[in-house]
C-alpha positions in Angstrom: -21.1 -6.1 -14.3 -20.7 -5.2 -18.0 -23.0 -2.6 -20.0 -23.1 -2.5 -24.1 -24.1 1.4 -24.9 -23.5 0.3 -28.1 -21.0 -2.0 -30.2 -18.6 0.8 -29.4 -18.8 1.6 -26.2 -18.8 -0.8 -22.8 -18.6 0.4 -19.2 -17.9 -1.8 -16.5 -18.5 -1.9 -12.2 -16.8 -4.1 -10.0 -17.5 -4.5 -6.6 -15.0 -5.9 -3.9 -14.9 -6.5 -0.2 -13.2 -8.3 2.5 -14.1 -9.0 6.3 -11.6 -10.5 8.8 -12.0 -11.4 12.1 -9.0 -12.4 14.2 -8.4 -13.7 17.7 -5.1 -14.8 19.8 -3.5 -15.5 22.4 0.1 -16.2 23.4 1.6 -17.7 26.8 5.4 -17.2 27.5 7.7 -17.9 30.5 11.7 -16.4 31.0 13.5 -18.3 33.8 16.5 -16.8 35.3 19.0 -19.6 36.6 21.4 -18.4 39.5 25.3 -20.1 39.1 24.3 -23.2 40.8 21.8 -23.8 38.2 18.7 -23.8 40.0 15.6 -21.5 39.0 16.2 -18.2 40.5 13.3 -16.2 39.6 10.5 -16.6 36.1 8.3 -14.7 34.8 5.1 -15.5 33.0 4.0 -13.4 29.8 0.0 -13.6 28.2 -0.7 -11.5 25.4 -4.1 -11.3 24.1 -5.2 -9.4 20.7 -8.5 -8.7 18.8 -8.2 -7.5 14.9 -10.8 -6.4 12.5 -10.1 -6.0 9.0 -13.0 -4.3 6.7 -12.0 -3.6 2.9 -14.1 -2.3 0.7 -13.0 -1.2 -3.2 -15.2 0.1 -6.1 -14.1 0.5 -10.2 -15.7 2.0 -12.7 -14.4 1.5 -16.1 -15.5 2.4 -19.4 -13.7 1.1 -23.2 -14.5 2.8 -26.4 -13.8 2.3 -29.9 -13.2 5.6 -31.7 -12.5 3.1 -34.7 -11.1 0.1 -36.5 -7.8 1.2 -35.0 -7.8 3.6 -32.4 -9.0 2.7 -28.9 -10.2 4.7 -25.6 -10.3 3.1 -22.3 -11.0 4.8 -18.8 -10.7 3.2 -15.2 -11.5 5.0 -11.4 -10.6 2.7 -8.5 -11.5 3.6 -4.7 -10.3 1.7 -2.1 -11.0 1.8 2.2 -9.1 -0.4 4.3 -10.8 -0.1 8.2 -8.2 -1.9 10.6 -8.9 -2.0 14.2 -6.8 -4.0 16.7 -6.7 -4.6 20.3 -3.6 -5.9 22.4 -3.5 -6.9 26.1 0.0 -7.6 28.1 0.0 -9.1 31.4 3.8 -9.7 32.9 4.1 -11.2 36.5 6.5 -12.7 38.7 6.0 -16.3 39.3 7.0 -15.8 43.1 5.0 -13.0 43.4 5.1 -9.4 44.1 5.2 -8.2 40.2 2.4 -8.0 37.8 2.5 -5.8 34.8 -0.5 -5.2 33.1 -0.5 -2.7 29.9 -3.2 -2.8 26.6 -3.3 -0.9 23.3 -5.4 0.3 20.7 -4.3 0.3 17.2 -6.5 1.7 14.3 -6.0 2.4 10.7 -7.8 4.1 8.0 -6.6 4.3 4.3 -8.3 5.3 1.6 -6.8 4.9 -2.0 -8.3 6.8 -5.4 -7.1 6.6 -8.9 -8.1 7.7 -12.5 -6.5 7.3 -15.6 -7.2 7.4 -19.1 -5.3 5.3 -22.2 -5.6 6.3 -25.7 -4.4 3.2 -28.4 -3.6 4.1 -31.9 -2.6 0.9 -34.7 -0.9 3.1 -36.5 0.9 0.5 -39.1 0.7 -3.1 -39.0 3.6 -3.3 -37.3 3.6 0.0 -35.0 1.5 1.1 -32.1 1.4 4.1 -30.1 -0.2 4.8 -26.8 -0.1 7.2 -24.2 -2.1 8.2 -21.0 -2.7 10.0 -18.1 -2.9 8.6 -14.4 -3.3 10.1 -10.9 -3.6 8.4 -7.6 -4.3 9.9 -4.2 -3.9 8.6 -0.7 -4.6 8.9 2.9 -3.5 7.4 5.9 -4.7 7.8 9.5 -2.7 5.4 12.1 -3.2 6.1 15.9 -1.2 3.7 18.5 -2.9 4.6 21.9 -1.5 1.9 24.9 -2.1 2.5 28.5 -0.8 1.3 31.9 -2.9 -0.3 34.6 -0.9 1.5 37.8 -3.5 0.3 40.8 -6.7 0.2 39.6 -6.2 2.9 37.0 -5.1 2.8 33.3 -2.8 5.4 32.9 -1.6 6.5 29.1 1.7 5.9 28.2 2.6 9.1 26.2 6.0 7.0 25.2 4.5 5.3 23.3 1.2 6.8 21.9 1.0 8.9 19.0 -0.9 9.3 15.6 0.7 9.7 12.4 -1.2 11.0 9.1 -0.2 10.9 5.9 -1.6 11.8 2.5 0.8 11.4 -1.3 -0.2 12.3 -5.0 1.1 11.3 -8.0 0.5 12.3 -11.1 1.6 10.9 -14.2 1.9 11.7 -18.6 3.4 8.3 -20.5 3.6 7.5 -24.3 4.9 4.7 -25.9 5.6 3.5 -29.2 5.7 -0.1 -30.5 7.4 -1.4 -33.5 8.5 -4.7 -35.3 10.7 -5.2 -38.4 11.4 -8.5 -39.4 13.4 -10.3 -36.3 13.8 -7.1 -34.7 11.1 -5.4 -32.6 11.4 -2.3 -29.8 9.7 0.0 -27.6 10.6 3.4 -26.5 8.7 5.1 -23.8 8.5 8.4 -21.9 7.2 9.1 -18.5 6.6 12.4 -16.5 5.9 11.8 -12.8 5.1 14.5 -10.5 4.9 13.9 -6.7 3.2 15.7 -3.6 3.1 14.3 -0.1 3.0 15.9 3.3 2.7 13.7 6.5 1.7 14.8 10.3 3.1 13.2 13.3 0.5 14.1 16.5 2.8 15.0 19.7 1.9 14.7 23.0 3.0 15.7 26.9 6.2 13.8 26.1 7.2 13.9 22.7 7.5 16.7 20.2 4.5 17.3 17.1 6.2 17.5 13.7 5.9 17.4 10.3 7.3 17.6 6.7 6.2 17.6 2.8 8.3 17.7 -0.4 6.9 18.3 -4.1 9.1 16.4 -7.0 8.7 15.8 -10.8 11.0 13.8 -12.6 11.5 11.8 -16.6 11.3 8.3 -16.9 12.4 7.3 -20.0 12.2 3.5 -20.9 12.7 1.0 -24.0 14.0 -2.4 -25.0 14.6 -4.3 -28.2 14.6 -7.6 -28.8 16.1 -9.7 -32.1 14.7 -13.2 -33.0 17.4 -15.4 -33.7 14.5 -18.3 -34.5 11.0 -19.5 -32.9 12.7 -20.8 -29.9 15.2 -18.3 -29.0 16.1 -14.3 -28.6 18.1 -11.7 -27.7 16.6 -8.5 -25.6 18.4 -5.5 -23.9 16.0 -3.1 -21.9 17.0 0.0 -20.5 14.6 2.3 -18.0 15.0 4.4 -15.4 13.0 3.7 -12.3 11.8 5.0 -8.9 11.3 3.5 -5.1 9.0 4.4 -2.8 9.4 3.1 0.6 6.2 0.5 1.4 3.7 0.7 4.1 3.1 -2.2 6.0 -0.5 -3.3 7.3 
């Protein structure tokens, strides 16, 4: 949904969401031949599992035009991911005498926010400058609880359970500039990042609690220029420096 304050100034909302249901199942056997070939003892493997995936995300935007050639625009994003999922195990002998049974419970909670705000200026006909501001927080709350049915009690299985949260910042300065002369045609750019994340993993009876944060700020200059040889073909060289981030996986 679009608003017109006036001929200058739009703001925007968009509204997103997702909702996943998913059930399986899985059904394995591992037979064990003795040297005369013959089946010397299998066992039979069901796994069940239950997930639920809610996403929800808000933005709010806004554009303005502070005149014929300079530009404002401003965006906030907010993002909650909800993942729940259920897991059963059931191992047994086929002869007899060995059944297995173990189930876990593993939720997730993220939540995501970002703001930033880009300022364009058409400086010449042929040279634009921008620059902006952006910052991005986030949260993370994983718990892995599994149990052990030993008679007719689940029992938790501290080897495995634990909860890990973790919660980053970034904040960011960039400027650009944009320029074109005859065939030839560049872009320098400058980039200040500064980092802050601390993380949280829960102990329990058997394993140790622990944690750890680190603050960093770094430049991240960037450009590339390109030359027009004709309307089909060109020459570009780019040079930037560049950070990685390890990924979480859902």
């Amino acid at each position: 949904m679009d608003y017109s304050v006036s001929s200058k100034t739009t703001i925007g909302l968009v509204l997103g969401g997702i909702a996943v249901s998913r059930k399986g199942g899985n059904v394995g056997t591992a037979t064990w031949l003795n040297p005369a070939g013959a089946t010397d003892s299998a066992i039979y493997t069901t796994n069940q599992s239950n997930t639920q995936l809610r996403n929800g995300s808000i933005n709010l935007n806004a554009r303005h035009a502070i005149s014929a050639t300079q530009d404002l625009a401003a965006d906030f994003d907010w993002l909650h991911y909800n993942i729940a999922s259920d897991q059963d195990y059931d191992n047994k002998l086929a002869t007899g005498g060995y059944d297995e049974q173990s189930r876990g419970n593993i939720p997730t909670i993220i939540n995501i926010a970002s703001g930033k705000i880009d300022y364009t200026s058409k400086i010449a006909k042929d040279l634009t400058f921008q620059s902006g501001w952006k910052s991005s927080y986030s949260k993370t709350d994983n718990t892995a609880t599994y149990q052990n049915l030993v008679g007719t009690q689940w029992i938790e299985d501290n080897n495995r359970n634990n909860r890990f949260l973790y919660n980053e910042g970034i904040h960011a300065l960039y400027s650009t500039i944009e320029s074109k002369y005859k065939k030839i045609s560049y872009q320098l750019g400058l980039r200040y990042e500064y980092t802050s994340y601390n993380a949280h993993q829960f102990g329990n009876t058997v394993q140790r609690d622990s944690a750890f944060s680190k603050n960093y700020g770094g430049f991240f200059p960037s450009g590339y220029i390109t030359f027009q040889t004709d309307t089909a073909n060109s020459f570009t060289l780019n040079a930037d420096r560049r950070i990685d981030r390890p990924i979480s996986k859902i």
